[in-house]
C-alpha positions as CSV (number, residue, x, y, z in Angstrom):
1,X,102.1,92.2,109.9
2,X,102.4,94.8,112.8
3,X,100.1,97.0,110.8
4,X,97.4,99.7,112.8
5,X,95.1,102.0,111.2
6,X,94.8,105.4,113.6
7,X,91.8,107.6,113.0
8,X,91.5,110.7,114.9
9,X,88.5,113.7,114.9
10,X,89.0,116.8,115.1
11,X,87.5,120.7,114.0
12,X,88.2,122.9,111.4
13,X,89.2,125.5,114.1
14,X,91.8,123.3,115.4
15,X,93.3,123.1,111.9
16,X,92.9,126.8,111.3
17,X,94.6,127.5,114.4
18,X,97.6,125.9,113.2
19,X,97.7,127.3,109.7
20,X,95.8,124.6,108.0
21,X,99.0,122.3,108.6
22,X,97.9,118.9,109.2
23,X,101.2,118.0,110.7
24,X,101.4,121.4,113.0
25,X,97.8,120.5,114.3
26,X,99.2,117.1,115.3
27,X,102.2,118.3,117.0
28,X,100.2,120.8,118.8
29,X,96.9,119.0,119.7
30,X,97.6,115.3,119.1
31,X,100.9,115.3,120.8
32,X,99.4,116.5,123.9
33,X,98.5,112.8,124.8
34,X,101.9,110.9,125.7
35,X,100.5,108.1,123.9
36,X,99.7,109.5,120.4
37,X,102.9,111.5,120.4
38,X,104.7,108.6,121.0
39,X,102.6,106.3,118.0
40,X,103.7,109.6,115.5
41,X,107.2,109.4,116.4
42,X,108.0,106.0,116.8
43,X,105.9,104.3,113.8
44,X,106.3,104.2,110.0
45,X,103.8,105.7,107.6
46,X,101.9,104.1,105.1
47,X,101.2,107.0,103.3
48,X,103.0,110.0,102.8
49,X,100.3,112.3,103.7
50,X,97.0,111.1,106.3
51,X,93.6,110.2,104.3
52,X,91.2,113.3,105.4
53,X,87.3,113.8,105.1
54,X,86.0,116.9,105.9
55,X,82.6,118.7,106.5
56,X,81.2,115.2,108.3
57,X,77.6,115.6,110.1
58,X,76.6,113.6,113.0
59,X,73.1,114.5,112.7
60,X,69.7,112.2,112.1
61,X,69.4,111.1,108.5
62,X,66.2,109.7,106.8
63,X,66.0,105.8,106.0
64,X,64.0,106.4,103.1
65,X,64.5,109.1,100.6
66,X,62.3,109.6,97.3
67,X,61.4,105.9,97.7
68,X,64.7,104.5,98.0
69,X,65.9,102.4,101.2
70,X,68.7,103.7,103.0
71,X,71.7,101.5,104.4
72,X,74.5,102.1,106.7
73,X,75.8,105.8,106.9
74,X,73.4,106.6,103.8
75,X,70.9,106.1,106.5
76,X,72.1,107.8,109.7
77,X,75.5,108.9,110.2
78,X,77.4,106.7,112.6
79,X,79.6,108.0,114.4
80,X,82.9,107.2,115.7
81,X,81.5,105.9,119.1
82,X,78.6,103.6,117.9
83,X,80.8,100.7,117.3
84,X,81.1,99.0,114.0
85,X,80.3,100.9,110.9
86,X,80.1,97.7,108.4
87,X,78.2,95.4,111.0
88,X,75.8,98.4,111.1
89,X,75.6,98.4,107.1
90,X,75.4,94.9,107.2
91,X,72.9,94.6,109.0
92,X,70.5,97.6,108.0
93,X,71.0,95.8,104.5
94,X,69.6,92.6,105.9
95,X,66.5,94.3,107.1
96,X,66.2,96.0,104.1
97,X,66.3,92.6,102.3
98,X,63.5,90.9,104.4
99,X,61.3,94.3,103.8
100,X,62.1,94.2,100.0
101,X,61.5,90.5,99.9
102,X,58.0,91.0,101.7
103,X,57.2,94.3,99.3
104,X,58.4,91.7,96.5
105,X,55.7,89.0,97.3
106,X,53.0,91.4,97.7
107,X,52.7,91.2,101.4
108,X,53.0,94.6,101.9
109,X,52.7,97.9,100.0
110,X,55.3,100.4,99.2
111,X,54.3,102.6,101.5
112,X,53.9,99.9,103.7
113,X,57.6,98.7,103.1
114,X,59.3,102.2,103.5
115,X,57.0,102.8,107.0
116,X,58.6,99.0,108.1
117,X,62.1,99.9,107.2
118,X,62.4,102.9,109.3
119,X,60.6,101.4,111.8
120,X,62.3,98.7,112.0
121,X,65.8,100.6,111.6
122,X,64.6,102.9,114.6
123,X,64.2,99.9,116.8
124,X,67.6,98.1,115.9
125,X,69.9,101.5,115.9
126,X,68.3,104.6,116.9
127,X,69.2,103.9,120.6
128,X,72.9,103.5,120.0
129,X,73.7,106.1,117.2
130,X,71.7,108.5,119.9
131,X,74.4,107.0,122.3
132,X,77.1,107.5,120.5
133,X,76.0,111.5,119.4
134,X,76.1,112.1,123.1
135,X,79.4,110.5,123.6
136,X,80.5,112.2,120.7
137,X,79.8,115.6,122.1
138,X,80.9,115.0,125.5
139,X,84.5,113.7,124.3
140,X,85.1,116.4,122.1
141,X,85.1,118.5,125.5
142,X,89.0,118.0,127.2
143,X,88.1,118.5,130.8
144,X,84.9,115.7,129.9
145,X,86.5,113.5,128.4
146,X,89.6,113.7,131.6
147,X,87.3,113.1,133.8
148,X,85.6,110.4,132.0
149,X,88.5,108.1,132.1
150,X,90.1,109.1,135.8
151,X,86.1,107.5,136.4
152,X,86.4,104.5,134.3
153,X,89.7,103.8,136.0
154,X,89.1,104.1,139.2
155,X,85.7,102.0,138.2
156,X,85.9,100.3,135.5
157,X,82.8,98.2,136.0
158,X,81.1,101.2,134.3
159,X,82.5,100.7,131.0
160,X,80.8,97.6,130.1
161,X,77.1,98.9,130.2
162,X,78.7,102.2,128.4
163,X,80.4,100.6,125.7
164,X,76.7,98.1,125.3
165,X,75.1,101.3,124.9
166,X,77.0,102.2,121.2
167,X,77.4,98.5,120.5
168,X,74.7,96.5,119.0
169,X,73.6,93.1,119.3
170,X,74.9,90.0,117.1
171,X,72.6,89.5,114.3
């Protein structure tokens, strides 16, 4: 139905900057790019004000807390560049599942389940989620993330083995 969802990060000190207005920070930081400016004033709104979360940390997380396996963001925060945040939950649910099942049939100990689980959760999505921290930094610089994509055009060959890096593998 012609329908888009637009997401955007940015930094309390952008927002401060432009006296906590949501809408003053987009005309003066989003409207920069020709692109978005022209998605803001050409499109219709859902809403009639944008869906916010604040206060978000992109740091390492625990996959097990007080005994408790860990899923999706519960379990490390994914950011923005690490691909797709339900195929991650999905699958960090299925490998909780096979650990639960093996704890459940006396195969392994607690202990013993909650040491799998976070191992096995390392090995699945540590990589990318590291990946996508880096990115995450590096784009949140202007003159980075400029030259990032005069290199990407000029050879866009690169972006494949970028884009594998935060994008996991079917499962």
């Amino acid at each position: 139905n012609d329908t888009y969802c637009l997401c955007y990060l940015t930094t309390a000190a952008n927002l401060k900057k432009n006296n906590n207005s949501i809408a003053e920070m987009e005309k003066n930081v989003l409207f920069k790019n020709k692109f978005l400016k022209n998605i803001f004033e050409t499109s219709t709104m859902l809403f009639k004000a944008p869906i916010t979360i604040s206060q978000i940390s992109f740091s390492k997380k625990t996959q097990v807390q007080n005994h408790v396996l860990l899923c999706g963001d519960a379990a490390g925060m994914i950011t923005p560049l690490c691909g797709n945040g339900m195929s991650i939950a999905l699958h960090s649910s299925k490998l909780a599942a096979i650990t639960i099942n093996q704890f459940l049939q006396n195969k392994i100990t607690r202990e013993g389940m909650e040491a799998k689980y976070t191992n096995d959760w390392k090995l699945v999505f540590e990589k990318r989620l590291r990946a996508g921290r880096i990115m995450q930094r590096l784009f949140g610089r202007i003159w980075v993330t400029n030259i990032f994509i005069s290199i990407m055009k000029k050879l866009p060959f690169f972006a494949t083995p970028i884009i594998r890096q935060t994008y996991g593998q079917p499962f």
